[in-house]
N, C-alpha and C positions, 0 to 999 in steps of 0.2 A: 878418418881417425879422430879429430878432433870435436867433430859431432858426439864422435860413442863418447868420448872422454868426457863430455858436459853430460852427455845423460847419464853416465855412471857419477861422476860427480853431483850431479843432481839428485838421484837414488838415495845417495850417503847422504846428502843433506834431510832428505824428506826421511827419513825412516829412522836420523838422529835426533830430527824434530820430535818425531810421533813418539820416542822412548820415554823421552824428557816431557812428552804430554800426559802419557799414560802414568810415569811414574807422579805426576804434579796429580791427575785426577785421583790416585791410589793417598798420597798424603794431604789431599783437601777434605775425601769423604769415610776415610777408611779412620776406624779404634785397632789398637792392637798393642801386645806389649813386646816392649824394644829388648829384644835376646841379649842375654850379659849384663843385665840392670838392672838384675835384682825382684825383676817385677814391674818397673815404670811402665806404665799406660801412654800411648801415644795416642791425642785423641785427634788429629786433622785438622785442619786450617776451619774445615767450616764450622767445628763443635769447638773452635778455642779463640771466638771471637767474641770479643766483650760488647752485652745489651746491653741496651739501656733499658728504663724504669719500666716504659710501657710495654716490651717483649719481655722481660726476664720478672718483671715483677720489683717489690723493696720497701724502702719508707720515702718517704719525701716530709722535710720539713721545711719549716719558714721561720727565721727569725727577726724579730727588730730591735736596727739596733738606734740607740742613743749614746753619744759618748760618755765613759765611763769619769769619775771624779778626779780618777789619777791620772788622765789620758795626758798626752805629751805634746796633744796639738788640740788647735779649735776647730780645725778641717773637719769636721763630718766625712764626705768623702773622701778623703784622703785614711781617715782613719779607718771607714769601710773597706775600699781597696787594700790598705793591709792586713787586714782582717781576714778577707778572703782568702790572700793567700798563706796568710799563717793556717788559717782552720783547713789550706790544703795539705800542709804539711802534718796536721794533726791528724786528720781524717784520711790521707792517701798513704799514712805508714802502715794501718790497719788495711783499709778498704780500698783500694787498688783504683776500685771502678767507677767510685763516687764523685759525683761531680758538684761542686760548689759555683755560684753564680751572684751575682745580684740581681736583685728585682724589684725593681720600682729605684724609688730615691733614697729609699733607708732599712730598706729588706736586704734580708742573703737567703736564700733557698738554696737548701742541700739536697741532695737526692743520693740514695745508695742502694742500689740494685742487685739481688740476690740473696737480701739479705731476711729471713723468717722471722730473727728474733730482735724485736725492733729493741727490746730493751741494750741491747748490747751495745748498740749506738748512742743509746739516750743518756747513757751510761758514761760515754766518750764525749759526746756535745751538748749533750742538755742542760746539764751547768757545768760551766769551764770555771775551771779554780783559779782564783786570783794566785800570785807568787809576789811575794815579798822577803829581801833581804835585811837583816839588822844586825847590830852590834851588841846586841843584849837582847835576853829572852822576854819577849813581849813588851820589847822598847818599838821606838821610832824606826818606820820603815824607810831604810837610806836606799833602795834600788828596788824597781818593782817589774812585773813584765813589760809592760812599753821600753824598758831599756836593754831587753834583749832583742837580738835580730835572728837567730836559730840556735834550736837543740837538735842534736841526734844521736843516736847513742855509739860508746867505742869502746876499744880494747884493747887497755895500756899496763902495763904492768903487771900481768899475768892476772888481770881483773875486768869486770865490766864495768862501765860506770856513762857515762852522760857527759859530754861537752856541750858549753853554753857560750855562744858568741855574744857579743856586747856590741848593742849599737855605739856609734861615734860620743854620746853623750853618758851614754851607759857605762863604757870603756873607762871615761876620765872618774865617774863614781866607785867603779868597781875597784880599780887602782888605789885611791881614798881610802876605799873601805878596807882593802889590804894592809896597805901600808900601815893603818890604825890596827889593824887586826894584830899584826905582825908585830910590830914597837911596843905593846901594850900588852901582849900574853894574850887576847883574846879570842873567842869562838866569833865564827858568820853561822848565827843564824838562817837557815831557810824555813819560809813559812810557804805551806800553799792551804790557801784557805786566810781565811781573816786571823790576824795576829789575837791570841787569848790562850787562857793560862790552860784551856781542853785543850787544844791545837799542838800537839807535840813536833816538831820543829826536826829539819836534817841537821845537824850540829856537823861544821868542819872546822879543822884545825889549818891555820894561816900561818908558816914560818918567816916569808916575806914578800914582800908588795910584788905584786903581777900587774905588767904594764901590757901585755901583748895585747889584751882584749877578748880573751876567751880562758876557760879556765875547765878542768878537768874532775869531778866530784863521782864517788864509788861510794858502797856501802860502809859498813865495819869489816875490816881485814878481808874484803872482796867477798864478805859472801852477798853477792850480787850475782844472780842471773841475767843472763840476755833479758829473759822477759819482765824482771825488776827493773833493768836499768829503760828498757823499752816503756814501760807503764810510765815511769816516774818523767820518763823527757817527753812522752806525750802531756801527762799532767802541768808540766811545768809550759809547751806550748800551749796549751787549753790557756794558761794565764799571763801569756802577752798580747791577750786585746786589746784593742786601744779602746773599742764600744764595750758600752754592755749591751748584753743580748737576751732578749727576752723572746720567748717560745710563745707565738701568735698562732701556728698552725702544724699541724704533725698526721698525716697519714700513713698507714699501712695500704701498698698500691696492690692487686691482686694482678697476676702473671697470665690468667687465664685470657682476657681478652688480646693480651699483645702475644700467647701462644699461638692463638686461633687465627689471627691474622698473619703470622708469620708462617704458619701450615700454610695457607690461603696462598701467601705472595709466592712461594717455591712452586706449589703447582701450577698456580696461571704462570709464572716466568719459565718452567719448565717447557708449557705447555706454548707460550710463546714463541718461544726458542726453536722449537722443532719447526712454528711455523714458518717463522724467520726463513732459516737456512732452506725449508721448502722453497719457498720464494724465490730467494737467491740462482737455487741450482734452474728455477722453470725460467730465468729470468738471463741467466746469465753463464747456464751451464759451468762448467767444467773450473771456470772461474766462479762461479756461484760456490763449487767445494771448497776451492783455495778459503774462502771470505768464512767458510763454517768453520775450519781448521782454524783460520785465527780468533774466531768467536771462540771456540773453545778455550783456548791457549787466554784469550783475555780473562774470559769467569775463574781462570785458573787463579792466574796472574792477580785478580782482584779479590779473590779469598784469600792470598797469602795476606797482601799489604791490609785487608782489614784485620785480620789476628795480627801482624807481625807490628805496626806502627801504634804505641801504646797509648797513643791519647786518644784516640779511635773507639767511638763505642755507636754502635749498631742501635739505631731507634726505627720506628717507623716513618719521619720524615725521612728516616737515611737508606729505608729504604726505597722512596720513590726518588733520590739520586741516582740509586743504582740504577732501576729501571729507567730515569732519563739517559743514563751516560749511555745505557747500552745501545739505545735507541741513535745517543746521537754519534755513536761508533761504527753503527747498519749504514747511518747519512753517510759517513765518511766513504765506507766502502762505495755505497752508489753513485757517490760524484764521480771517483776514478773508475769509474765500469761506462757508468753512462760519457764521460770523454773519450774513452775509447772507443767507443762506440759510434761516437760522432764521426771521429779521426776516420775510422773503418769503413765508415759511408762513404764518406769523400774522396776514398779510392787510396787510402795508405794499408800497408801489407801489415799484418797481426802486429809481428813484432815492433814495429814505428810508431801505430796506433796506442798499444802498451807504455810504451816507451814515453809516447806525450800526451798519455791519458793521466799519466802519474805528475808529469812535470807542469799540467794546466790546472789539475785538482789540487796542487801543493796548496797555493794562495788562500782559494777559498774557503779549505778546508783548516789551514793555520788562522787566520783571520775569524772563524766563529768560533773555534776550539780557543783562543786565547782573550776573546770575549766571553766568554763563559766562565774560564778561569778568573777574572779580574772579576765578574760577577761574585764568582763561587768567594772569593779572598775577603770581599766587603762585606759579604752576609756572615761569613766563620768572625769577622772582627767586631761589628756591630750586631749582628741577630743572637739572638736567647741561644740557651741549649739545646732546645729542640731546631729551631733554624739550625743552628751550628751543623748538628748531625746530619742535617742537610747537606751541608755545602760541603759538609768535609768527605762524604762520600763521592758526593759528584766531581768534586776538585777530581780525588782520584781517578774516578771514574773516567776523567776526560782528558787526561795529562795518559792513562794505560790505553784510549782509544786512539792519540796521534800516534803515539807508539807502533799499535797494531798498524794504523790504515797506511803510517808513514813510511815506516821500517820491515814488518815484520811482511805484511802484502808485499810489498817492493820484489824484497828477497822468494817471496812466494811463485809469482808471476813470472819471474828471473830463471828459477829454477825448474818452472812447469814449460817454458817457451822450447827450450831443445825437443820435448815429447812431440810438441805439437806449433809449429808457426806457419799454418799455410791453412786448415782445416776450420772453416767461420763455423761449422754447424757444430764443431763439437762447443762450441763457444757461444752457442744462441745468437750469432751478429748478425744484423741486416742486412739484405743487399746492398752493394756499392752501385754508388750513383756512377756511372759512365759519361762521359761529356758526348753530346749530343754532334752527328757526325756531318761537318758540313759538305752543302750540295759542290761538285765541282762548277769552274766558272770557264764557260766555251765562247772565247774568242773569233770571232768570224768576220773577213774584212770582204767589205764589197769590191764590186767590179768597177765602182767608182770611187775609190778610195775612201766611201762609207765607211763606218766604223757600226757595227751592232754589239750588243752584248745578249745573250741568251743565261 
């Protein structure tokens, strides 16, 4: 009774597994639109993964920078590092997928992928508009971008408009400027663009000093759109560089050659893959299936997390990550088959052999898998963008392979042992070595109290 009860227990596990596979392979490769919405498109984990430059095609630019006259430090790099990531927040409100870097000691290379019409970008980065505050129209500028720390846009008041945080130094000027604004009857000027009498300025009204550090600016009586008040807090980030930036090199990248290799990688990985699990099953039968079953469930498993984790974007470095992880996921399996195997020579019964096939392949399989990761960690922190796309795959890659070979096998093997723990061939196992049978030993005493031994 309690045999049939683990194989029917087993059943229900294998065949809740295979649901949750088949529905995962239907939302990795499958378009369709989602009933009740209108119409929404649902396009699958594999078609909603973000490339990069060299598969999807874009611009790629490079600029250099020098610090600008206003800047608020003498650090060069330190003014590039903020830089970067201001022009992230400038460039990733629009452009999701674009990646900003430095390059070299005084470069920043932008890349944005997808994108046809390059002017729309050049439009956004090509030249970033200085911002300046004053007390008078086309007076002396008392706060300039360097003394902001972010813009994003909100919606306060039954309006849209733009909040502007204030760095620490910015904060105490901004206050100042209020306070004078406020005691005196006067307007803050906003300039973006060089302060002159063409330059027509955002004019707000100040009733009294603002000490919080951030401050809240709309159009006239709200007629401000989202996409007004969006334009304007980009434009106003474009002019808290602390460099100035000058356009050294600018590319339109063509999509065609990283299409063609990306056809290319699915059919030979396809084509791999079939041969893989071939292997496996001539190799290690029955358990060679289990080992396909969770290859599949991994490629599942690793199409979600490349759509689903958003800084994640798919290059051709990233994709020979994947092709290592998957490779070193097949090692993983083979260690625990080949220990059993061992076990199974040496005269232990299926299920013992299983049993400490798993618990002797733990070590050396956590021990590279976690050398790999500490790899993969140094190269995402120190290597370029293209390295990065590297390592950030494989990281995954190799963190969803301990998983499979730790966890998901475990439970595999666990659940297949009630079908089958006595039966080596369905399991391709070798013969068990038999310990070699010793001669008996014949005693025989003589007629003179001799002693022989035969």
């Amino acid at each position: 009774m309690a045999k049939n009860r683990l194989k029917k227990n087993s059943i229900l596990n294998f065949v809740a597994v295979a649901v949750l596979t088949a529905i995962g392979i239907v939302l990795s490769v499958c378009r369709f639109i989602i009933p009740y919405t209108g119409g929404t498109t649902y396009n699958g984990f594999a078609n909603s993964i973000s490339l990069g430059l060299d598969l999807a095609g874009g611009i790629s630019v490079v600029y250099d920078c020098s610090l600008s006259e206003d800047s608020n430090t003498d650090d060069l790099n330190a003014a590039i590092d903020a830089t970067v990531s201001r022009l992230e927040n400038v460039i990733g409100a629009e452009y999701s997928e674009a990646i900003i870097t430095r390059q070299g000691s005084s470069e920043i290379r932008i890349e944005v992928p997808s994108v046809t019409d390059s002017n729309e970008v050049f439009d956004l980065i090509g030249e970033p508009t200085p911002l300046y505050m004053t007390l008078e129209e086309g007076g002396e500028a008392r706060i300039t971008g360097t003394d902001i720390s972010n813009v994003y846009v909100s919606y306060q008041d039954s309006q849209y408009g733009v909040v502007i945080n204030f760095t620490d130094e910015g904060r105490n000027a901004f206050s100042e400027l209020t306070s004078e604004a406020a005691n005196g009857d006067q307007y803050i000027y906003i300039y973006l663009g060089e302060i002159s009498s063409s330059n027509t300025p955002l004019t707000l009204t100040c009733t009294e000093q603002i000490t919080s550090g951030s401050t809240f600016i709309s159009g006239d009586s709200g007629s401000w759109t989202y996409e007004d008040a969006q334009n304007y807090s980009l434009q106003i980030m474009s002019g808290t560089f602390n460099v100035t930036l000058e356009l050294k090199e600018s590319n339109v990248v063509s999509a065609t050659l990283g299409s063609e290799a990306l056809k290319f990688v699915i059919i030979g990985g396809a084509v791999g893959l079939v041969l893989i699990m071939l292997i496996l099953w001539l190799r290690y039968g029955d358990f060679g299936l289990l080992a396909s079953f969770a290859l599949i469930i991994y490629i599942v498993l690793m199409l979600f997390f490349l759509q689903a984790i958003s800084f994640v974007q798919l290059t051709l470095p990233g994709l020979a990550g994947i092709v290592l992880s998957i490779g070193m996921a097949v090692d993983g399996t083979v260690i625990i088959f080949e220990k059993m195997r061992e076990d199974y020579r040496a005269g232990k019964k299926i299920p013992m052999a299983a049993r400490n096939g798993f618990k002797r392949a733990f070590w050396p399989i956590f021990d590279s898998n976690i050398t790999t990761i500490i790899t993969s960690l140094v190269l995402y922190i120190l290597g370029t963008s293209s390295i990065q796309g590297f390592a950030i795959t494989l990281l995954i890659g190799i963190v969803l392979s301990m998983f499979m070979n730790l966890v998901v096998m475990r439970f595999f093997v666990k659940w297949y042992l009630p079908f089958n723990s006595v039966k080596a061939k369905k399991l391709h196992l070798p013969k068990q070595q038999r310990p070699a049978k010793e001669e008996p030993v014949v005693e025989v005493v003589g007629s003179m109290g001799g002693e022989t031994n035969e």
